[in-house]
N, C-alpha and C positions, 0 to 999 in steps of 0.2 A: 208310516209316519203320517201323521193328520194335518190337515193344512193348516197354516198360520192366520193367524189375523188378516196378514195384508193380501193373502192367496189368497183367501176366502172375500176381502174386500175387492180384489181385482175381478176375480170370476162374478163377482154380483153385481158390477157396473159394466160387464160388459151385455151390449145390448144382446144379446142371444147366441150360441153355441158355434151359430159361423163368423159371427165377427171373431172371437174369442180363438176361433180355429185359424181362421188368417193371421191374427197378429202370431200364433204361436208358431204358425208355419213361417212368415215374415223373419221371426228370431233366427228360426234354425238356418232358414233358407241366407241370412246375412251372414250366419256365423261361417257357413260354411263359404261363401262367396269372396267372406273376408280374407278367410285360410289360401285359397285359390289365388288373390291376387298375392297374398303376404309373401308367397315363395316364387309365382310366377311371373312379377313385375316386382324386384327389389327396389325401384325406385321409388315405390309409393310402402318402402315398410312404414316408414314412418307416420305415414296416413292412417293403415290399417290397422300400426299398433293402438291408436289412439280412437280409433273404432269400434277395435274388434268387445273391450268389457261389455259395450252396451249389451250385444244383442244376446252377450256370454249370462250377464247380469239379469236379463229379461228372463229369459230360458228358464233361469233357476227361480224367480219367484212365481213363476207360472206351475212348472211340473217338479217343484221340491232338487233336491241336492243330488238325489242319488242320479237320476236320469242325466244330469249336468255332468258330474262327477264321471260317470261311463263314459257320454261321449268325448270329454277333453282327453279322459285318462286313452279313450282306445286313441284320438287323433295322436298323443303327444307319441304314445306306440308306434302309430305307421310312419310318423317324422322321423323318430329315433329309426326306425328299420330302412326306411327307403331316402332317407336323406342324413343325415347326422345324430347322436348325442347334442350337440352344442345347439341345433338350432331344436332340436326338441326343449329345453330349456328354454330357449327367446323365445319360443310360442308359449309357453308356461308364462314365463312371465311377462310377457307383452301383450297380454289379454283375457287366457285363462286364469291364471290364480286371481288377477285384480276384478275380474269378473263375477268370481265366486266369493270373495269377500267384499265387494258394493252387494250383491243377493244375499246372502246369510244376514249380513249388516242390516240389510232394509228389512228382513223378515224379521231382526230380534229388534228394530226400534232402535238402534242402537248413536250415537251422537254423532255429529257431522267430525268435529274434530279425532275422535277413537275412530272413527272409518278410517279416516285418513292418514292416523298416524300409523296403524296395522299395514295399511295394505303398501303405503310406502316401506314400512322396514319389510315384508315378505318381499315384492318385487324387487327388492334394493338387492336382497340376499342371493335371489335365484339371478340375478344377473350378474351380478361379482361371482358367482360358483361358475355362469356360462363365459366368464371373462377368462376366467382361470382356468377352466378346460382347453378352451381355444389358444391363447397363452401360457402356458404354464410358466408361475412366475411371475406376469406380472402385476399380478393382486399381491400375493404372499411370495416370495419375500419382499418382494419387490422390485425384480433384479434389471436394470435399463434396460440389456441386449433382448428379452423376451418384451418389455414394453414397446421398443422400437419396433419390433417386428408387427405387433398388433397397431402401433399409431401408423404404421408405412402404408396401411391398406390392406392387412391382410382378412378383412371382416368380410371384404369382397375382393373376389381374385379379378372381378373388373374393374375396380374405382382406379384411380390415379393413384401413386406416391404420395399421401400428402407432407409426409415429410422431406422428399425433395424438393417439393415445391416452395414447402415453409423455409429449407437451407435456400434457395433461390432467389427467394425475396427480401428477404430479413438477415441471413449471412450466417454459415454456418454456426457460429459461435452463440450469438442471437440464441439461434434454431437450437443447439443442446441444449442452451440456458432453458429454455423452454419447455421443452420434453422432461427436460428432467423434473420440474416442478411439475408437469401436468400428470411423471408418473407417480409422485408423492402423493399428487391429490387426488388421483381416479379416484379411489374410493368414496370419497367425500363429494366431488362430480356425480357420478352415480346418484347417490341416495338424493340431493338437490336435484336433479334430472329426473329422477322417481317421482319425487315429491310433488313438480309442476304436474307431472302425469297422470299421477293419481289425484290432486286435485280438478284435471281437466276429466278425468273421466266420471268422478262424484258427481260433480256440477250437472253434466251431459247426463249421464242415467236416472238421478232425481229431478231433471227435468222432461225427460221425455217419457218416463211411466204416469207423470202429474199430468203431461200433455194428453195419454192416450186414456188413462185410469181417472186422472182426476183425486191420483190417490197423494197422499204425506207418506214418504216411507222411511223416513227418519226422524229423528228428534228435530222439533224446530230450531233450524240456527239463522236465523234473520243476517242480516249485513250488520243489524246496530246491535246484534251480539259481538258480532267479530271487531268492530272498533271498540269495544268494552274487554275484549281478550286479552292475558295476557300470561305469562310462559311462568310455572310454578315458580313462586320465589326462591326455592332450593337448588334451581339449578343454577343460579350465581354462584351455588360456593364451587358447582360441578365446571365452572366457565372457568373461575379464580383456579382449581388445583390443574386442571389442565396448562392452563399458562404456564404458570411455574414449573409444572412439568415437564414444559416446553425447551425450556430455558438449560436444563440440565441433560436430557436426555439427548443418544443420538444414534443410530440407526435405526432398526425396525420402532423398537420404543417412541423414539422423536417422530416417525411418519403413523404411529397411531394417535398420538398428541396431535399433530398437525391436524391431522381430519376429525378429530371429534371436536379443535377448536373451529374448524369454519361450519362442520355440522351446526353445532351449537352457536357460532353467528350467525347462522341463517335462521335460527328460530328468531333472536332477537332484529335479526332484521323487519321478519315478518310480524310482529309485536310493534317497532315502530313504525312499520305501515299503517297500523292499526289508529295506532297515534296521531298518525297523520292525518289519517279520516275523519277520527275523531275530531279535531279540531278546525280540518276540511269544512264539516257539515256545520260548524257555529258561524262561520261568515258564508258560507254557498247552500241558498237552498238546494237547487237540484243535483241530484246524488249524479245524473250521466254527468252533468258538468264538473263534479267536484273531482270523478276520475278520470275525465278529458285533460284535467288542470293537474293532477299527479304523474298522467302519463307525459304531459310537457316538462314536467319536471324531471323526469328520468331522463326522457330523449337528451336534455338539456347537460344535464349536470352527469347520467352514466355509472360509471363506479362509485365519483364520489357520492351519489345517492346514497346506494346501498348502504355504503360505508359513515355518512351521518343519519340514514336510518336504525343501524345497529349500534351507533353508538345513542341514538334517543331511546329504542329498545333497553338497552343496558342502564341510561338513567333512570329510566321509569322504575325501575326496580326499589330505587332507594327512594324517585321523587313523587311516584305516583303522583305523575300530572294529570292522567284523568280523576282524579279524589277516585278510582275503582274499590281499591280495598278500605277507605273510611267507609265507603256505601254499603261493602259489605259487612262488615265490622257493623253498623248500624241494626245490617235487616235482622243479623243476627241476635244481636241484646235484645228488638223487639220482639222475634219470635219465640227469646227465652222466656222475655217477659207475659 
């Protein structure tokens, strides 16, 4: 396989064969360091998961797919043999796969938005399949008695009860009310839980190959792209039949309505984020300040943020307040012209 663009850009701004040889050493030497704590300090997985793409991500635009692609596939091997199926999976997808697709991604140029919507639905996928190994049940069908088993602590046979704890403070009744909702909506958790993930890991590996390369390895998406974003106008009709869906159906049917309506309010959420920016930056020059002044917003306001976020998200569709598609609707006549 011949190197890419940005391989071939990478190796020719590094200043001479040992620098080049350190950073590649550096990758490997992180990936595996990562691997080491992930299983031998559970308390920092969460640390590591959020780590581990970078140096997965680096690896592969340095020595191509295939060398990347061995060493995950032999690690997720030795996991699967000397520790579990299930946690070969959460190394898969807590690093590996979102690793190999920010690399493939930044090799083919590919859009900040298409990164991140792939590598969110694969991770999303490989973790609902590790959910449901561990549980059987309580992804598909859904069933409470294997949910509860999996929210009681069973991810670690050292954590606490947290659902005794939940019945202990809140009151059992409370605490079913609870569960039961939260087993409705794993799914839909998951893939928002992915989502911040994989956006945290984009951010972090397109900046730290700029820091070390000095390279672009994706499509430009500026900030004042993303307050101009906003969610194909076809999926309102896909937001409208869900609803309605909603309203008729009722077991498994009605908990797959449920979760692709909050999936799909979370796009519209982040569209009226965008909104918000957007109109953030007309009265506040500086951008740190205008997200210093969003984040008091949340702290302040919480759920109902979100919840008039997604509903400014959902008007924009019909009111397009930032005039977005008159402008494009414009560029376009004149390019026809």
């Amino acid at each position: 396989m011949e190197p890419s663009g940005t391989q071939e850009t990478c190796r020719r701004r590094a200043p001479d064969a040992a620098f080049f040889g350190r950073i590649a050493f550096g990758a490997v030497g992180a990936v595996v360091l990562l691997c080491a704590l992930h299983f031998g300090l559970p308390q920092l997985r969460i640390l590591t998961k959020m780590l581990l793409p970078l140096p997965v991500a680096l690896t592969y635009i340095l020595f191509g797919p295939m060398v990347v692609l061995a060493a995950t596939g032999g690690a997720c091997l030795l996991i699967w043999g000397f520790v579990s199926l299930q946690e070969a999976l959460a190394f898969a997808a807590g690093g590996a796969l979102l690793g190999l697709i920010l690399g493939e991604h930044a090799l083919r140029g590919r859009s900040a938005f298409h990164t991140i919507a792939i590598g969110t639905l694969a991770v999303s996928a490989i973790t609902l399949i590790a959910l449901q190994m561990l549980a059987p049940g309580s992804i598909v069908p859904g069933d409470e008695a294997a949910f509860n088993g999996l929210f009681a602590g069973n991810l670690d046979a050292n954590s606490p009860n947290v659902l005794e704890q939940l019945k202990s403070s809140v009151g059992e009744e409370t605490a079913d009310k609870a569960v039961h909702w939260l087993m409705l909506l794993l799914p839909s958790l998951v893939v928002i839980g992915e989502l911040l993930y994989t956006i945290i890991g984009f951010v972090g590996f397109r900046g730290l190959v700029k820091r070390i390369f000095g390279v672009a390895t994706y499509q430009a998406t500026s900030e004042g792209e993303f307050r101009l974003w906003h969610a194909p106008d076809k999926l309102v009709f896909g937001l409208i039949g869900v609803g309605a869906f909603l309203l008729l159906a009722t077991g498994l049917p009605f908990r797959i309505a449920l979760n692709c309506m909050v999936v799909l309010g979370c796009v519209y959420v982040i569209q009226g984020f965008a909104v918000a920016l957007f109109f953030a930056g007309r009265f506040i020059s500086s951008r740190a300040f205008q997200w210093i002044v969003l984040l008091i917003i949340l702290l302040a306001l919480r759920l109902l943020f979100f919840l008039m976020a997604a509903a400014v998200g959902f008007l924009d569709v019909f009111m397009d307040f930032r005039k977005v598609r008159a402008r494009n609707a414009k560029e376009e006549q004149q390019s026809a012209e």
